[in-house]
C-alpha positions as CSV (number, residue, x, y, z in Angstrom):
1,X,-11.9,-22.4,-14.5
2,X,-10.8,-18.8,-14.7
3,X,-10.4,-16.8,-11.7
4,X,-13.6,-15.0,-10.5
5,X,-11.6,-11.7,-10.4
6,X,-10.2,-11.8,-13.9
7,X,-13.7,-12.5,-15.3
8,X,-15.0,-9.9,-13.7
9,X,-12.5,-7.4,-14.7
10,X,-12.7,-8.5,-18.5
11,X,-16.3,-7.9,-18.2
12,X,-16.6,-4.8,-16.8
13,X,-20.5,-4.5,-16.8
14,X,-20.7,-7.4,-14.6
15,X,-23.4,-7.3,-11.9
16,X,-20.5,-8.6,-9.7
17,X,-18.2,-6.1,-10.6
18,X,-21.2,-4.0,-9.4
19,X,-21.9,-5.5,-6.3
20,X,-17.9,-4.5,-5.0
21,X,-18.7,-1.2,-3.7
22,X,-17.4,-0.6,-0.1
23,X,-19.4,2.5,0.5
24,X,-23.0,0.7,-0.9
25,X,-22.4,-2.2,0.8
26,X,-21.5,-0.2,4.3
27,X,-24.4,2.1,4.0
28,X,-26.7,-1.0,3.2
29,X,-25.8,-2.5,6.1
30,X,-25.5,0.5,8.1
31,X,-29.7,0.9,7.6
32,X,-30.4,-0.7,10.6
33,X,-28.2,0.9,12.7
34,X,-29.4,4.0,15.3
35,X,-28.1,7.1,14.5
36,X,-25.6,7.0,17.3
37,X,-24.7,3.8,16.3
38,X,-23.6,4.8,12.8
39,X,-21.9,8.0,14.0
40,X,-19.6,6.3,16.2
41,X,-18.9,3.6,13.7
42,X,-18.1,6.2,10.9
43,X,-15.7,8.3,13.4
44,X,-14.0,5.5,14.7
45,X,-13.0,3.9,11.1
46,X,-13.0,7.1,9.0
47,X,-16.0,6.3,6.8
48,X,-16.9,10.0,6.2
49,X,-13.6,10.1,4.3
50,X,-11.7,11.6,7.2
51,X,-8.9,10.2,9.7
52,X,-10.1,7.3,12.5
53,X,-10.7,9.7,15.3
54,X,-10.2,8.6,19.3
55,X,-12.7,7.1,21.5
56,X,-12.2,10.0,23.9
57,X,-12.9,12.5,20.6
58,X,-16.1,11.2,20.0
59,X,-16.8,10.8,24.0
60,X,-16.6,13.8,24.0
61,X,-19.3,14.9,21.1
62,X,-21.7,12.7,22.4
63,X,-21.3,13.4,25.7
64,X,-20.1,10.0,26.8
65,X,-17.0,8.1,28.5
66,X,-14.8,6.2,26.8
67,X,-15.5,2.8,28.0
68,X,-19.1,3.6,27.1
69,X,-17.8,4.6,23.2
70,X,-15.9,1.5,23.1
71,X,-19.2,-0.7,24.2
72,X,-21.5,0.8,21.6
73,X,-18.8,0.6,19.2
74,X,-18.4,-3.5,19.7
75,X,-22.4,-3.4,19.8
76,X,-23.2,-1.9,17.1
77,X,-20.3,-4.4,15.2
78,X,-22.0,-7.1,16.4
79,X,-25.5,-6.0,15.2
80,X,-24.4,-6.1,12.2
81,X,-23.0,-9.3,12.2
82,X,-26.0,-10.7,13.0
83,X,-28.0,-9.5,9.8
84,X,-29.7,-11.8,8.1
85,X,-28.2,-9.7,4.8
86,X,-24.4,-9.3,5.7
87,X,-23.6,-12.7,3.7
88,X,-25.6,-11.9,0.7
89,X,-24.0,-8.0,1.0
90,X,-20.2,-9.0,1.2
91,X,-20.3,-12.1,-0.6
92,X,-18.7,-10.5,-3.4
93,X,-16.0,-8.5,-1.9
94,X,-15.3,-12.0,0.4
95,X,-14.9,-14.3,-2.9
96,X,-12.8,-11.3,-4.6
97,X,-10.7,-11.1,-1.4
98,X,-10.2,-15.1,-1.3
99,X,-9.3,-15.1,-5.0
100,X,-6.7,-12.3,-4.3
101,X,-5.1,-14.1,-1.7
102,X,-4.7,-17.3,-3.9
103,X,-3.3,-15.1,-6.4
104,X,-1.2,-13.4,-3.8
105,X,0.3,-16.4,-2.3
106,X,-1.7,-16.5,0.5
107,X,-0.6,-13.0,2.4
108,X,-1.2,-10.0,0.8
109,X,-0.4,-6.3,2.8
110,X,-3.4,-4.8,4.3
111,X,-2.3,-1.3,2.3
112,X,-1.5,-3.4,-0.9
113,X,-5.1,-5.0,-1.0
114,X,-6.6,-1.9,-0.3
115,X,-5.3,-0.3,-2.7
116,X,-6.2,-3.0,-5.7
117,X,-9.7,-3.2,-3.8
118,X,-10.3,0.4,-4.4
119,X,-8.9,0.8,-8.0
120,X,-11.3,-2.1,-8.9
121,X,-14.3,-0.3,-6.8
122,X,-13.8,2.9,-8.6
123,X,-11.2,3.0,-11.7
124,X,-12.0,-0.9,-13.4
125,X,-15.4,-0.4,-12.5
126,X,-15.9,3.0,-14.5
127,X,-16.6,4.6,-11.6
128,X,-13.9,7.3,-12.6
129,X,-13.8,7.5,-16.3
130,X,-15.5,11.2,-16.7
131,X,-14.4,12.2,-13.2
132,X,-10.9,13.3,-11.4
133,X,-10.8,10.6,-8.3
134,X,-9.9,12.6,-5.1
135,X,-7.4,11.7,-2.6
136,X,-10.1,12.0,-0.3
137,X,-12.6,9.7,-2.3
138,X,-10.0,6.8,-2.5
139,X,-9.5,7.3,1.3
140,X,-13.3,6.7,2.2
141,X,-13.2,3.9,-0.3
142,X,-10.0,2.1,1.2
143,X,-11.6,2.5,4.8
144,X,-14.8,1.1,3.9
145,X,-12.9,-1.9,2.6
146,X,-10.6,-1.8,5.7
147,X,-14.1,-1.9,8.2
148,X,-15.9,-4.6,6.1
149,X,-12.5,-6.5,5.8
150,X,-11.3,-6.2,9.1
151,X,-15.1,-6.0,11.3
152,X,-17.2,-8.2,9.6
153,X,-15.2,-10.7,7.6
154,X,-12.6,-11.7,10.3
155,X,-14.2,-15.4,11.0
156,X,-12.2,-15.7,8.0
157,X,-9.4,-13.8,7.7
158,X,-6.8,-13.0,10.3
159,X,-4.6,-9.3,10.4
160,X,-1.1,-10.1,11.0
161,X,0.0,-6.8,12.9
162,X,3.4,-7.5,15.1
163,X,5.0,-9.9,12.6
164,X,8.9,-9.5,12.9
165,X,8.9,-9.8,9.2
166,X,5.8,-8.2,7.9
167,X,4.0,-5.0,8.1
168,X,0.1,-5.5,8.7
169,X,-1.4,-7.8,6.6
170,X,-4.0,-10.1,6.0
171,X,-4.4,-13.8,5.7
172,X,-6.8,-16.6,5.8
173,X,-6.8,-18.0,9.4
174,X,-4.3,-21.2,10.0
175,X,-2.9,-20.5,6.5
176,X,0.9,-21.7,6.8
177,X,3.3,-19.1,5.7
178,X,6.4,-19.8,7.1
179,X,7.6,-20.5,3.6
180,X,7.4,-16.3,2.9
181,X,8.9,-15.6,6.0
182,X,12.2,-17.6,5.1
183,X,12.3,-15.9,1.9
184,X,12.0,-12.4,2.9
185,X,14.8,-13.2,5.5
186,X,16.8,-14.6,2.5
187,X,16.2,-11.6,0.6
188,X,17.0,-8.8,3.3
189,X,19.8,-10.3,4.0
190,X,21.0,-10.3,-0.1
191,X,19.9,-6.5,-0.3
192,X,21.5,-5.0,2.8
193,X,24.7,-7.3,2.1
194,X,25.2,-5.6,-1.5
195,X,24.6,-2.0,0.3
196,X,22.9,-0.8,-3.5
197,X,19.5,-0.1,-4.6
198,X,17.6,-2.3,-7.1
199,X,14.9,-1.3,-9.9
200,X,12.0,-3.7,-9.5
201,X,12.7,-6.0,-12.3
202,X,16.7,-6.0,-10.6
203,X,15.0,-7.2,-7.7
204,X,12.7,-9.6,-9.1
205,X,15.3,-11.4,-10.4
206,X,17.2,-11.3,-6.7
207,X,14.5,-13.1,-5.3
208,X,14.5,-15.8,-8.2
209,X,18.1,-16.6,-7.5
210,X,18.0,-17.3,-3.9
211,X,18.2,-20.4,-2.0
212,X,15.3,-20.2,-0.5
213,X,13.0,-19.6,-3.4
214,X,14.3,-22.3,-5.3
215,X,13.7,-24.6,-1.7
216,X,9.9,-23.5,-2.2
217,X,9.2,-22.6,-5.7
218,X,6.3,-25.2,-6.0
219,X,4.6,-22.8,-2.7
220,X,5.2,-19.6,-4.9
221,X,4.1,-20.7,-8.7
222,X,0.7,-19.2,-9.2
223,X,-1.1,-15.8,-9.6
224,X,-1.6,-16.8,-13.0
225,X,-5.0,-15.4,-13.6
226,X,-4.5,-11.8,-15.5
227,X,-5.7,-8.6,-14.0
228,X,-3.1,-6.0,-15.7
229,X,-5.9,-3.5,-15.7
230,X,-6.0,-3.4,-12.0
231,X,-2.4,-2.5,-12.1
232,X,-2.4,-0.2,-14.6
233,X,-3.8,2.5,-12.1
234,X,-1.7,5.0,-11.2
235,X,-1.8,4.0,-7.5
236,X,0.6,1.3,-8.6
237,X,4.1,2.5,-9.8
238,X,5.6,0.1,-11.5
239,X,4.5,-1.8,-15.1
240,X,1.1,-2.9,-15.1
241,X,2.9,-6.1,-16.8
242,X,5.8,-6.6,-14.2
243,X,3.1,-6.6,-11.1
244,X,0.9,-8.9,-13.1
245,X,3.4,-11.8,-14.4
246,X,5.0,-11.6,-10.5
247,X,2.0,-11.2,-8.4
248,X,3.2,-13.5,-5.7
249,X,6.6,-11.8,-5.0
250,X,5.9,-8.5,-5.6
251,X,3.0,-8.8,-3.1
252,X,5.7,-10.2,-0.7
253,X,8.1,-7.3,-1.5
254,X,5.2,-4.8,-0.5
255,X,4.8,-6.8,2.8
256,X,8.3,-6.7,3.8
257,X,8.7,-4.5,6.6
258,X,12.2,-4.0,6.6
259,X,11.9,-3.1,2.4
260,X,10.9,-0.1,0.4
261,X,10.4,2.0,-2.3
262,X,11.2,5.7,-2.8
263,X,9.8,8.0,-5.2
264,X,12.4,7.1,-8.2
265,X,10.8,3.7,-8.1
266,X,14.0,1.7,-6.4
267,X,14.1,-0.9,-4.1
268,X,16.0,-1.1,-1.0
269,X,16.2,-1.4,3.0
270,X,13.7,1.3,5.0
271,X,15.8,2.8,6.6
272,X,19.0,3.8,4.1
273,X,18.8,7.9,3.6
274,X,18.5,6.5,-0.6
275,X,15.1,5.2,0.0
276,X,13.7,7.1,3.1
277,X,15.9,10.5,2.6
278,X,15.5,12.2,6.1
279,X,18.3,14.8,5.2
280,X,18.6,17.8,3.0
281,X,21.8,16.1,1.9
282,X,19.9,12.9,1.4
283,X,17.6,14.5,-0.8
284,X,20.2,16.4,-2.8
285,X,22.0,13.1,-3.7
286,X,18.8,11.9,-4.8
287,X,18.2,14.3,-7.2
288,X,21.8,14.2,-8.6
289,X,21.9,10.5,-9.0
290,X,18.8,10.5,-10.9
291,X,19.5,13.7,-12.8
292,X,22.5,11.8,-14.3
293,X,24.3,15.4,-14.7
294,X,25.8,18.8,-12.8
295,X,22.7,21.4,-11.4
296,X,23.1,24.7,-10.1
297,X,22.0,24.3,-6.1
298,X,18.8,27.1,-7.1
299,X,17.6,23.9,-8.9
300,X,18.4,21.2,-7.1
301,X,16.2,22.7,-4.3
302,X,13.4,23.3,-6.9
303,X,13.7,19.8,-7.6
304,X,13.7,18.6,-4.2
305,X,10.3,20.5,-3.6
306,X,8.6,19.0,-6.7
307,X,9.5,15.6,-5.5
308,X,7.9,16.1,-2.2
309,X,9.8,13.6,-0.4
310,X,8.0,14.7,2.4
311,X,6.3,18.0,4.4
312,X,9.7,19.9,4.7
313,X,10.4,22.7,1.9
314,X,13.7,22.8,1.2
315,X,15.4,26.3,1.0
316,X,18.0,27.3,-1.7
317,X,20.5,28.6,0.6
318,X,20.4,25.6,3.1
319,X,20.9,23.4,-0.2
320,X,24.3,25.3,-1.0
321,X,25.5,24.6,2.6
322,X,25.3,21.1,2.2
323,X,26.6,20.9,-1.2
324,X,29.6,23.0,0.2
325,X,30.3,21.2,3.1
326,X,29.7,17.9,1.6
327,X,32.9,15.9,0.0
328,X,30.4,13.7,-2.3
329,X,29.6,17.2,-4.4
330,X,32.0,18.6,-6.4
331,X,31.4,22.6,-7.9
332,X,32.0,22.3,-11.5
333,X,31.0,25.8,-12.5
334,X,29.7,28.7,-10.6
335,X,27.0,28.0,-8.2
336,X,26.4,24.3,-10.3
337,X,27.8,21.0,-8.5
338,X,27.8,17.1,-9.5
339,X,28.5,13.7,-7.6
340,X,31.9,13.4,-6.7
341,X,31.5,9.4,-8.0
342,X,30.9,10.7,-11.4
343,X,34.5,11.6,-11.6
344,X,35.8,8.0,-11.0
């Protein structure tokens, strides 16, 4: 039988397709709350769209300790949970979350799922079609899922937070996954031992060659159910196609903690300056590598500040420092440098 999710996103008019709508489903159950109740709730896991804010914060606005906010808060949780409605409400978003961990391999990172919850909740379900989705839309969206996910359906599903190998993610409780574990370790090892970045399809095909996926390739076939339209969000940068056809290991390579991606799309360990540049000169070797050609330093700083790597602004003059003092630049005309590798 066809997975639940795929038939839902092929049909997109289905009433269960309908029915996965963090928000609704939050304020629905949220009805028989007090007032108090739902404002502490809301503040604590961001529901008005805004950042979780501290129990001391919102002591503070309501005039009460913080032991006292943290009482009402795991009051208020388990209210809910004793609704005769909150099966019937989340019974959708659990069987979608269920299929997505089959399809997933059994762990799927908490981000990662949040993301394909909300692109389903408000891009697949045409929720978006005549209207520009907000940064600050999708963020209510992904905590609503985060709440429902992580309050009211963990008899179910357990958060793996201070794994050595993952970052926080979610998987059904007493689901073995020792198998993933070995094979990120296999595949950290590979990466950081050939010092070099990898597209995703590069990588891909690293983690088909190594020992220990061919040790537990029965435990990785799957995710064969097709959801491309999920994928072909923009929250997702890679092929619609690629993420589809390798569901279960490129679900692991978002959950790696030690791996990542930076903004050209390449794979590589966290903390190397090519996928986490800290550095103006970082930065500027990222924008000649990918430009492929000489750039006078006025541009390369332009660059830098279109790719918004992060916060920082980087200044023209600062950028010409670095390129100077820097033996991986070379000046080939005035003001205008390349990589120094070029040359070999």
């Amino acid at each position: 039988m066809e997975n639940l999710l795929a038939e839902m996103i092929k049909d997109k008019k289905s009433e269960e397709l309908n029915r996965l709508d963090g928000i609704t489903i939050v304020s629905s159950l949220f009805s028989e709350l007090l007032d108090r109740e739902k404002d502490i709730l809301s503040r604590r896991f961001g529901l008005k769209g805004d950042k979780s804010e501290t129990l001391e914060k919102i002591g503070s606005l309501h005039k009460l300790t913080r032991e006292r906010v943290r009482q009402i808060e795991a009051a208020s949780i388990k209210k809910i949970k004793k609704l005769e409605t909150l099966e019937e409400s989340v019974s959708s978003l659990r069987s979608v979350v269920e299929n997505l961990l089959n399809e997933h391999g059994g762990l799927i990172r908490r981000d990662y799922l949040l993301d394909i919850l909300t692109v389903i909740s408000l891009e697949v379900n045409g929720k978006g079609e005549n209207e520009e989705i907000t940064e600050a839309r999708r963020q209510s969206c992904r905590n609503h899922f985060n709440f429902l996910i992580s309050k009211l359906m963990n008899d179910d599903l357990e958060l793996v937070e201070n794994s050595d190998h993952f970052n926080a993610s979610f998987k059904k409780k007493n689901t073995e996954v020792s198998h993933l574990e070995e094979l990120s370790a296999d595949l950290l090892t590979k990466v950081d031992g050939l010092k070099k970045t990898f597209t995703t399809d590069e990588i891909l095909q690293l983690l088909k060659k190594l020992e220990a996926y061919g040790k537990h390739e029965e435990k990785l076939a799957g995710g064969n159910s097709d959801i491309a339209d999920v994928f072909k969000s923009s929250v997702f940068p890679d092929k619609a196609e690629t993420i589809n056809e390798n569901k279960i290991l490129y679900s692991l390579m978002q959950a790696l903690k030690n791996l990542e991606q930076n903004k050209y799309g390449e794979w590589g360990i966290a903390d190397w300056g090519e996928i986490k540049p800290k550095t103006v000169n970082d930065k500027i070797y990222l924008i000649l590598k990918h430009a492929g050609d000489a750039l006078h330093f006025t541009e390369i700083a332009k660059k830098i500040n279109e790719m918004k790597f992060d916060k920082k602004t980087a200044n023209a003059a600062t950028v010409h420092n670095e390129l100077i003092l820097d033996d991986r630049y070379v000046l080939v005309n005035r003001g205008t440098y390349g990589l120094k590798e070029w040359q070999k």
